[in-house]
C-alpha positions as CSV (number, residue, x, y, z in Angstrom):
1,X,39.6,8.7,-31.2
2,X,38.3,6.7,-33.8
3,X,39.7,3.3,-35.3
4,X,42.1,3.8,-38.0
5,X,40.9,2.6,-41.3
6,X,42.6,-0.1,-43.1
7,X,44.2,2.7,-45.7
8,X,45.4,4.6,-42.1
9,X,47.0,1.1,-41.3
10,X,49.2,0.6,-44.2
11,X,50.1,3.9,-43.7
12,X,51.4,3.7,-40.9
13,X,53.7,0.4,-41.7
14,X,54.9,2.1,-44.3
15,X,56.0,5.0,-42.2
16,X,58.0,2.6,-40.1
17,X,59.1,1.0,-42.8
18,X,60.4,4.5,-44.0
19,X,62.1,5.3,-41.0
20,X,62.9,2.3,-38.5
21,X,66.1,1.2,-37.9
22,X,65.9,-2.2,-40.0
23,X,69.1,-3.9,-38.2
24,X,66.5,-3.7,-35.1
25,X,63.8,-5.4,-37.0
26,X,65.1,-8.8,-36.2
27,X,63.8,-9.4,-32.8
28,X,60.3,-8.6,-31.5
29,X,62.2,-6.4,-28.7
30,X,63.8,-4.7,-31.3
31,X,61.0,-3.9,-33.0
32,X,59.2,-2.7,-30.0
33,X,62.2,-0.5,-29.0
34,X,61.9,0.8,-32.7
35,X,58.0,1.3,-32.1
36,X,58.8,3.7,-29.4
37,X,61.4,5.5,-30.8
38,X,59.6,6.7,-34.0
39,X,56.5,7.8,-31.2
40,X,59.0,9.5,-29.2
41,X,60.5,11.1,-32.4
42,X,57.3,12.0,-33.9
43,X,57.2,9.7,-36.8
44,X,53.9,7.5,-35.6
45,X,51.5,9.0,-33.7
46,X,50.5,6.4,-30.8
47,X,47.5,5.2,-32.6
48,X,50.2,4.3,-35.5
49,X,52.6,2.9,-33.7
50,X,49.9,0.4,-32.2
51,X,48.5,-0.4,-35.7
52,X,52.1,-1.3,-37.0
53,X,52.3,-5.5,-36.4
54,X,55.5,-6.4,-35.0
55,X,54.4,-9.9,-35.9
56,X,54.5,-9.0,-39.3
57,X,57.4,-6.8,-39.4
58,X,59.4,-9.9,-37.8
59,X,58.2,-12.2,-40.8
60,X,59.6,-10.0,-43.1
61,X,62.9,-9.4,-41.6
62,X,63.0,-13.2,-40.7
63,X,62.4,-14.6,-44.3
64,X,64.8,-14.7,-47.2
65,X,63.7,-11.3,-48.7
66,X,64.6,-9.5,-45.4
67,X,67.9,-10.8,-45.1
68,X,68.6,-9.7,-48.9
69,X,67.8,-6.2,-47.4
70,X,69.5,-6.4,-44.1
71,X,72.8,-7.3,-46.5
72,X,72.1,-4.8,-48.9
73,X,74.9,-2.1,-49.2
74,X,73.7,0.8,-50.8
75,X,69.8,0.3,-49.5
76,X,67.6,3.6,-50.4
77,X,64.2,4.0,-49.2
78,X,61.3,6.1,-50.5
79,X,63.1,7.6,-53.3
80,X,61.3,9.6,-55.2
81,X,61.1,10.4,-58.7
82,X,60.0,11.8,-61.6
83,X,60.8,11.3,-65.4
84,X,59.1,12.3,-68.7
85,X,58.6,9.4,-70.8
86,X,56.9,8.0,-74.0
87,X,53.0,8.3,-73.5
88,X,52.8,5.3,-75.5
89,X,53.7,2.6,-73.0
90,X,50.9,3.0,-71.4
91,X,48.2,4.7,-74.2
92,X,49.5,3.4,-77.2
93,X,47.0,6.2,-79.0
94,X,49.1,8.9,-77.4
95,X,52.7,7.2,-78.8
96,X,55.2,10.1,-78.9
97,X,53.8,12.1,-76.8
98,X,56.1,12.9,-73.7
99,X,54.7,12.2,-69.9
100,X,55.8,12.9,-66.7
101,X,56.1,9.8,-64.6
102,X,56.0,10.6,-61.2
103,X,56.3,7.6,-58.1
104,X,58.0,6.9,-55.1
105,X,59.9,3.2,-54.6
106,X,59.6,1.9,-51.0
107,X,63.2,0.0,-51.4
108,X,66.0,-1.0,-53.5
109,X,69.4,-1.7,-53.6
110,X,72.4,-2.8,-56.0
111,X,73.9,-6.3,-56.0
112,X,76.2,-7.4,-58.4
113,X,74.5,-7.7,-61.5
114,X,71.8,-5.0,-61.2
115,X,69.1,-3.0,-58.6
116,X,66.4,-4.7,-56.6
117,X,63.3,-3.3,-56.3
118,X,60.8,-4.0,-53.5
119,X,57.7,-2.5,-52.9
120,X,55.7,-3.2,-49.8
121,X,51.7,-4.1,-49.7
122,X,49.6,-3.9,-46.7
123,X,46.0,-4.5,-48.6
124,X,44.4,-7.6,-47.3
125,X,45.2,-11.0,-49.5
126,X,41.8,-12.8,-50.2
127,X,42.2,-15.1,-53.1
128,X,45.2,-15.9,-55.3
129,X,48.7,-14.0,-54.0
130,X,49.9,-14.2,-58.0
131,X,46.6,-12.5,-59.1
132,X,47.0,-9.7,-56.9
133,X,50.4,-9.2,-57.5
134,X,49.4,-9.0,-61.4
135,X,47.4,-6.0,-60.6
136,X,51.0,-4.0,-59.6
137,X,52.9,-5.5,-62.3
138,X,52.4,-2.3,-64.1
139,X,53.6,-0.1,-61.1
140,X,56.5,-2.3,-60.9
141,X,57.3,-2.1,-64.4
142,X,57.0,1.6,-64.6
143,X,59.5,1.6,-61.0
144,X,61.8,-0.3,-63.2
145,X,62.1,1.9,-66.3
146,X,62.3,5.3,-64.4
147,X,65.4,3.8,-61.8
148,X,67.1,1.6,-64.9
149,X,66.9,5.4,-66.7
150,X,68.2,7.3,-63.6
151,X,71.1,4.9,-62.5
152,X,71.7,4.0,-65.7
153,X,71.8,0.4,-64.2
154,X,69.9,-2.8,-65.5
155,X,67.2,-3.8,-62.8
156,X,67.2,-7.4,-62.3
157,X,64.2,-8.0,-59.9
158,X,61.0,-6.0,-59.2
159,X,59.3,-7.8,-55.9
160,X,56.2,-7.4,-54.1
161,X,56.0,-8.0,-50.4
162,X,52.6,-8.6,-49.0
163,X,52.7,-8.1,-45.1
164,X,49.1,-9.6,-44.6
165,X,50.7,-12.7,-45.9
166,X,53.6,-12.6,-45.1
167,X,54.8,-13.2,-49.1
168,X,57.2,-11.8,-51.4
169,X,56.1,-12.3,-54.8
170,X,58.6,-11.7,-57.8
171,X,56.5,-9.5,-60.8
Protein backbone atom coordinates (compact mmCIF):
# COMPACT_ATOMS: atom_id res chain seq x y z
CA UNK A 1 0.00 0.00 0.00
CA UNK A 2 1.01 3.35 -0.67
CA UNK A 3 1.07 6.48 1.66
CA UNK A 4 -2.06 8.36 1.51
CA UNK A 5 -1.74 11.72 0.08
CA UNK A 6 -2.47 14.76 2.04
CA UNK A 7 -6.09 15.20 0.01
CA UNK A 8 -6.64 11.15 1.16
CA UNK A 9 -5.92 12.59 4.73
CA UNK A 10 -8.45 15.15 5.03
CA UNK A 11 -10.59 12.82 3.75
CA UNK A 12 -10.49 10.63 5.96
CA UNK A 13 -11.01 13.22 9.07
CA UNK A 14 -13.78 14.30 7.52
CA UNK A 15 -15.24 10.93 7.32
CA UNK A 16 -14.85 10.60 11.10
CA UNK A 17 -15.98 13.69 11.50
CA UNK A 18 -19.11 12.61 9.47
CA UNK A 19 -19.73 9.66 11.44
CA UNK A 20 -18.07 9.43 14.99
CA UNK A 21 -19.77 9.59 17.91
CA UNK A 22 -18.72 13.30 19.03
CA UNK A 23 -19.77 12.75 22.91
CA UNK A 24 -16.66 10.20 22.64
CA UNK A 25 -14.42 12.69 21.19
CA UNK A 26 -13.49 14.08 24.52
CA UNK A 27 -10.91 11.74 25.73
CA UNK A 28 -8.02 10.22 23.66
CA UNK A 29 -9.59 6.61 24.67
CA UNK A 30 -12.68 7.72 23.37
CA UNK A 31 -11.44 8.67 20.36
CA UNK A 32 -9.53 5.58 19.83
CA UNK A 33 -12.62 3.42 20.70
CA UNK A 34 -14.37 5.63 17.96
CA UNK A 35 -11.27 4.84 15.58
CA UNK A 36 -12.10 1.30 15.74
CA UNK A 37 -15.60 1.36 15.57
CA UNK A 38 -15.91 3.19 12.28
CA UNK A 39 -12.95 0.37 10.90
CA UNK A 40 -15.03 -2.30 12.33
CA UNK A 41 -18.15 -0.67 10.72
CA UNK A 42 -16.60 -0.01 7.43
CA UNK A 43 -16.53 3.76 7.51
CA UNK A 44 -12.36 4.07 7.49
CA UNK A 45 -10.44 1.71 5.93
CA UNK A 46 -7.34 0.91 8.31
CA UNK A 47 -5.09 3.11 6.40
CA UNK A 48 -7.78 5.98 7.33
CA UNK A 49 -8.34 5.28 10.56
CA UNK A 50 -4.46 5.60 11.23
CA UNK A 51 -4.33 8.89 9.20
CA UNK A 52 -7.18 10.46 11.43
CA UNK A 53 -5.05 12.40 14.48
CA UNK A 54 -6.60 11.81 17.66
CA UNK A 55 -4.42 14.55 18.85
CA UNK A 56 -6.14 16.81 16.71
CA UNK A 57 -9.59 15.59 17.06
CA UNK A 58 -9.06 16.09 21.00
CA UNK A 59 -8.07 19.85 20.36
CA UNK A 60 -11.10 20.45 18.78
CA UNK A 61 -13.48 18.81 21.06
CA UNK A 62 -11.30 20.37 24.02
CA UNK A 63 -11.50 24.02 22.85
CA UNK A 64 -14.47 26.39 23.08
CA UNK A 65 -15.76 25.63 19.54
CA UNK A 66 -16.19 21.92 20.41
CA UNK A 67 -18.02 22.41 23.49
CA UNK A 68 -20.56 24.81 21.38
CA UNK A 69 -20.97 21.59 19.35
CA UNK A 70 -21.10 18.97 22.03
CA UNK A 71 -24.09 21.42 23.57
CA UNK A 72 -25.68 21.88 20.33
CA UNK A 73 -29.30 20.49 20.28
CA UNK A 74 -30.37 20.07 16.93
CA UNK A 75 -26.54 19.36 15.39
CA UNK A 76 -26.72 18.19 11.55
CA UNK A 77 -23.80 17.03 9.70
CA UNK A 78 -23.06 16.88 5.97
CA UNK A 79 -26.16 18.22 4.89
CA UNK A 80 -26.47 18.59 1.56
CA UNK A 81 -27.99 21.00 -0.64
CA UNK A 82 -28.86 22.45 -3.55
CA UNK A 83 -30.69 25.77 -4.47
CA UNK A 84 -30.99 27.94 -7.72
CA UNK A 85 -30.03 31.34 -7.15
CA UNK A 86 -29.09 34.75 -8.73
CA UNK A 87 -25.98 34.21 -11.06
CA UNK A 88 -25.10 37.65 -10.16
CA UNK A 89 -23.60 37.19 -6.79
CA UNK A 90 -20.99 35.70 -7.93
CA UNK A 91 -20.76 36.97 -12.03
CA UNK A 92 -22.21 40.19 -11.77
CA UNK A 93 -22.23 39.97 -15.91
CA UNK A 94 -24.63 37.06 -15.58
CA UNK A 95 -27.18 39.17 -13.06
CA UNK A 96 -30.61 37.50 -13.43
CA UNK A 97 -29.68 34.59 -14.55
CA UNK A 98 -30.81 31.63 -12.22
CA UNK A 99 -27.92 29.00 -10.88
CA UNK A 100 -27.95 25.93 -9.19
CA UNK A 101 -25.92 26.14 -5.98
CA UNK A 102 -24.93 22.94 -5.07
CA UNK A 103 -22.59 22.21 -1.49
CA UNK A 104 -22.47 20.15 1.43
CA UNK A 105 -22.05 21.90 5.12
CA UNK A 106 -19.84 19.75 7.44
CA UNK A 107 -21.92 21.14 10.70
CA UNK A 108 -24.38 23.47 12.08
CA UNK A 109 -26.73 23.93 14.56
CA UNK A 110 -29.51 26.45 15.98
CA UNK A 111 -28.94 28.49 19.12
CA UNK A 112 -31.18 31.09 20.16
CA UNK A 113 -30.76 33.76 17.89
CA UNK A 114 -29.84 31.92 14.64
CA UNK A 115 -27.75 28.72 12.95
CA UNK A 116 -24.04 28.15 13.24
CA UNK A 117 -22.13 27.04 10.62
CA UNK A 118 -18.85 25.28 10.84
CA UNK A 119 -16.86 23.96 8.24
CA UNK A 120 -13.82 21.92 8.92
CA UNK A 121 -10.11 22.40 7.07
CA UNK A 122 -7.52 19.83 7.06
CA UNK A 123 -5.07 21.76 4.33
CA UNK A 124 -1.75 22.54 6.01
CA UNK A 125 -1.55 26.35 7.63
CA UNK A 126 1.72 27.98 6.41
CA UNK A 127 1.50 31.70 6.79
CA UNK A 128 -1.31 33.88 8.10
CA UNK A 129 -4.52 31.67 9.61
CA UNK A 130 -6.82 35.04 8.67
CA UNK A 131 -5.44 34.94 5.06
CA UNK A 132 -6.33 31.55 4.46
CA UNK A 133 -9.51 31.69 5.96
CA UNK A 134 -10.23 34.76 3.42
CA UNK A 135 -9.81 32.34 0.63
CA UNK A 136 -13.31 30.30 2.05
CA UNK A 137 -15.07 33.31 2.92
CA UNK A 138 -16.92 32.95 -0.30
CA UNK A 139 -17.79 29.17 0.36
CA UNK A 140 -18.98 30.29 3.68
CA UNK A 141 -20.93 32.98 2.46
CA UNK A 142 -22.63 30.96 -0.24
CA UNK A 143 -23.24 28.02 2.99
CA UNK A 144 -25.00 30.85 4.61
CA UNK A 145 -27.45 32.08 1.95
CA UNK A 146 -28.49 28.52 0.72
CA UNK A 147 -29.25 27.30 4.78
CA UNK A 148 -30.74 31.07 5.77
CA UNK A 149 -33.04 30.34 2.39
CA UNK A 150 -33.92 26.68 3.40
CA UNK A 151 -34.57 27.13 7.24
CA UNK A 152 -35.83 30.25 6.71
CA UNK A 153 -33.59 31.22 9.81
CA UNK A 154 -31.04 34.17 10.06
CA UNK A 155 -27.33 32.58 10.31
CA UNK A 156 -25.50 34.31 12.86
CA UNK A 157 -21.88 32.77 12.46
CA UNK A 158 -20.12 30.99 9.63
CA UNK A 159 -16.60 29.46 11.25
CA UNK A 160 -13.74 27.79 9.96
CA UNK A 161 -11.91 25.17 11.96
CA UNK A 162 -8.46 24.41 10.87
CA UNK A 163 -7.31 21.01 12.38
CA UNK A 164 -3.58 21.52 11.36
CA UNK A 165 -3.74 24.42 13.75
CA UNK A 166 -5.79 23.63 15.89
CA UNK A 167 -7.93 27.20 15.12
CA UNK A 168 -11.31 28.21 14.63
CA UNK A 169 -11.51 31.28 12.69
CA UNK A 170 -14.91 33.26 12.47
CA UNK A 171 -15.41 34.42 8.42
Amino acid sequence: DRPLTGREKGIATHLFMQFARYEACTAPDGIRAELRRLRQENFLTEQQAEAVRADRILTLFSSPLGRRILSAQTLRREFKFSVLTDAGAYWPEAQGEQVMLQGVVDCFWQEADGLVIVDFKTDYIDGDLEEKAARYRPQLRAYAQALGRIFRQPVRQTILYFFSAGEAVEV
